[in-house]
C-alpha positions as CSV (number, residue, x, y, z in Angstrom):
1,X,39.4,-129.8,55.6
2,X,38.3,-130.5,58.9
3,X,34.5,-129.4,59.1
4,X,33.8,-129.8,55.5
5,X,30.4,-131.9,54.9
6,X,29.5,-134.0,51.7
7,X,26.5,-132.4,50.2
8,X,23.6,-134.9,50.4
9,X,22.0,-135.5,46.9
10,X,18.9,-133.4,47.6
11,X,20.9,-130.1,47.6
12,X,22.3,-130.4,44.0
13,X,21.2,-127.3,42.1
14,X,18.6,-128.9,39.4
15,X,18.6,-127.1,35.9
16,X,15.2,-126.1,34.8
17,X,14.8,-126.9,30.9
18,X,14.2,-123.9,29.2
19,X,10.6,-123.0,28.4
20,X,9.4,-124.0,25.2
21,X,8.4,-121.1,22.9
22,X,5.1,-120.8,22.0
23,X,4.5,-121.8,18.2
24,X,4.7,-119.7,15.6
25,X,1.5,-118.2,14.2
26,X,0.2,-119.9,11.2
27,X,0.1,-117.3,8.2
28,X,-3.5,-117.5,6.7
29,X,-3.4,-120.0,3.9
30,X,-4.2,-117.1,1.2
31,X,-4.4,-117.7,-2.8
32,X,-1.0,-117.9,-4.6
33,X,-2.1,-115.4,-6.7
34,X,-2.9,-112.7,-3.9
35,X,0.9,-112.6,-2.9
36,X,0.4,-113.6,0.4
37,X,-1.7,-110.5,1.0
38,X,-4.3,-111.6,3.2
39,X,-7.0,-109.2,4.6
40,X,-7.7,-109.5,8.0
41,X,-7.9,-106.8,9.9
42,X,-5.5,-105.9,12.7
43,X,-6.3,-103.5,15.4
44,X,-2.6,-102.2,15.8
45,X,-1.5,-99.2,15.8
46,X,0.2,-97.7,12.7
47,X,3.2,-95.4,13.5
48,X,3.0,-92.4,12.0
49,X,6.2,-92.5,9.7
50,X,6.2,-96.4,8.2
51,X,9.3,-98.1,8.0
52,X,10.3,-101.7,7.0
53,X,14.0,-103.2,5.9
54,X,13.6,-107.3,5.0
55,X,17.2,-108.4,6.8
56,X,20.0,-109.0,4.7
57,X,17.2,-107.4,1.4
58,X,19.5,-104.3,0.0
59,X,22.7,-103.1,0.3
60,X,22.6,-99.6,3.6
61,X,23.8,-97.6,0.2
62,X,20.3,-98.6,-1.3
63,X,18.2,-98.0,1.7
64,X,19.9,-94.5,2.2
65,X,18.8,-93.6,-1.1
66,X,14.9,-94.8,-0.8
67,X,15.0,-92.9,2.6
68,X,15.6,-90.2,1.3
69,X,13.9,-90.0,-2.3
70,X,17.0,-90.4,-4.5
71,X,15.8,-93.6,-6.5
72,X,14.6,-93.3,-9.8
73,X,10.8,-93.9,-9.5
74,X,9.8,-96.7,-12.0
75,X,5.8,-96.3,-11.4
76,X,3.3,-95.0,-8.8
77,X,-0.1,-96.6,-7.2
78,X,-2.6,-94.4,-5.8
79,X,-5.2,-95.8,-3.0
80,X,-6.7,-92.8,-2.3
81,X,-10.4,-93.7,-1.3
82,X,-10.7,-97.0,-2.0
83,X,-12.6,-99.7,0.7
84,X,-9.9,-102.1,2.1
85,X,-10.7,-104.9,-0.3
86,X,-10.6,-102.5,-3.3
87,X,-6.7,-101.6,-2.2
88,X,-5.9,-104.9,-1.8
89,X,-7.1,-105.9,-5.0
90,X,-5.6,-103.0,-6.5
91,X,-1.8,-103.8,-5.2
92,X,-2.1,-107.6,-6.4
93,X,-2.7,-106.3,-9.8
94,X,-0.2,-103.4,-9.5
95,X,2.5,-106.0,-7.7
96,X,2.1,-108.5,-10.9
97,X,2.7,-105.3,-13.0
98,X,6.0,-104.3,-11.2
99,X,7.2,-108.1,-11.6
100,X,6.1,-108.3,-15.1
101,X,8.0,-104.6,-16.0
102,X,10.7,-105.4,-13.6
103,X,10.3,-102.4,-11.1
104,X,12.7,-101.9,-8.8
105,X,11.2,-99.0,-6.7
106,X,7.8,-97.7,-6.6
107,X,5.8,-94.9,-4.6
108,X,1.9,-95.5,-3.6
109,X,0.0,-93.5,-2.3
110,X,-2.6,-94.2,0.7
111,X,-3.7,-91.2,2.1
112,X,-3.3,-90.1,5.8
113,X,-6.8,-91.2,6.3
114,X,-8.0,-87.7,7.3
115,X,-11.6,-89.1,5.6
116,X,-11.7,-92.0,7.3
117,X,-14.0,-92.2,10.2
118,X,-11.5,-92.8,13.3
119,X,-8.4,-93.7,12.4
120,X,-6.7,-94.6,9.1
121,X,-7.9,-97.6,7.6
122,X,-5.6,-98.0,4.2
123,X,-2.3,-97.0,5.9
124,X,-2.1,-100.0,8.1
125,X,-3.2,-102.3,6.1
126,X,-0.5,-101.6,3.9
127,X,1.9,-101.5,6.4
128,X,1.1,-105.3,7.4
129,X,0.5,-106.2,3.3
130,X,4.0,-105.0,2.5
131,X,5.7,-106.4,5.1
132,X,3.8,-109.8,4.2
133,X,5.5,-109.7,0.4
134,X,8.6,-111.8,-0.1
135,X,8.8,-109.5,-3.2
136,X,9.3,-106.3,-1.1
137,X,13.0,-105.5,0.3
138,X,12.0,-102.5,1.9
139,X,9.5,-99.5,2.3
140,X,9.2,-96.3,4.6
141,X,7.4,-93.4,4.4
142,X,7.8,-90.9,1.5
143,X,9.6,-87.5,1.7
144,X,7.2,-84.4,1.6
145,X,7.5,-83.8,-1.9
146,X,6.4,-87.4,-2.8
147,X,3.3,-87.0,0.0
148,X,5.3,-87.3,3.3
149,X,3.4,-89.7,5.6
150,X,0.9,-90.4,2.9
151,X,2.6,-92.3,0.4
152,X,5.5,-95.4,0.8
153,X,8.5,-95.7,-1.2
154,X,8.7,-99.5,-1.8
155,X,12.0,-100.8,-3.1
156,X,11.5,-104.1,-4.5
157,X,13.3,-107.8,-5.5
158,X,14.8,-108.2,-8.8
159,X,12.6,-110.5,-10.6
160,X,14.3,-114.0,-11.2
161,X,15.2,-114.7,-14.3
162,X,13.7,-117.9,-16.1
């Protein structure tokens, strides 16, 4: 060991804490009665083909079938020209409907906003409303006989009994 040299207390390696993450974003404090759909605008991006799975929400057997149109539909919402607030108003009502009937899995319809000015309008908005819902397990875009990229299959919780 002849050579060998203490290390002088300067040339310990120092650990750097880890950096602290940045806090979460505060949801918008919305009405209980809106669902938790709240209506401000996001200027994202909307893929073309939506798709959504809550983790640990349905069984890969269930999600398999909404993917590909094999679930029973229990009822349909169409959003076809409707202003944003007029949609959103329009899937509280329709989302107290499917709790109140017990609807599993529903289709609606928002267009592929070929009317719209510049982009779609309807189509991302429901994209971030859904995904906003405690009450929705999953969604993605229909198959073409149930209007392709214009229309969602939603699958949705079983209401709680009490």
């Amino acid at each position: 060991m002849q050579g060998v040299k203490p290390l002088k207390p300067d040339n310990r390696i120092r650990h750097r804490p880890a950096p602290k993450k940045p806090p979460r974003r505060q949801r918008e404090q919305a009405n209980p009665q809106d669902h938790g759909f709240v209506d401000s605008l996001y200027d994202q991006e909307c893929p073309d083909r939506l798709y959504f799975e809550r983790p640990g929400g349905a069984q890969k057997s269930v999600i398999k079938k909404l993917r590909n149109g094999k679930l029973p539909v229990d009822s349909t919402l169409d959003l076809h020209g409707l202003s944003v607030e007029q949609a959103r108003q329009q899937l509280i009502a329709f989302m107290a409907e499917c709790r109140a009937s017990d609807y599993r899995h529903v289709i609606i319809v928002h267009g592929k906003g070929f009317r719209s000015q510049s982009k779609p309008v309807i189509k991302p908005m429901l994209n971030h409303w859904l995904k906003q819902s405690d009450e929705v397990l999953a969604f993605c875009s229909a198959q073409p006989k149930d209007g392709g990229s214009g229309a969602v299959y939603v699958l949705l919780r079983k209401a709680k009994d009490g």
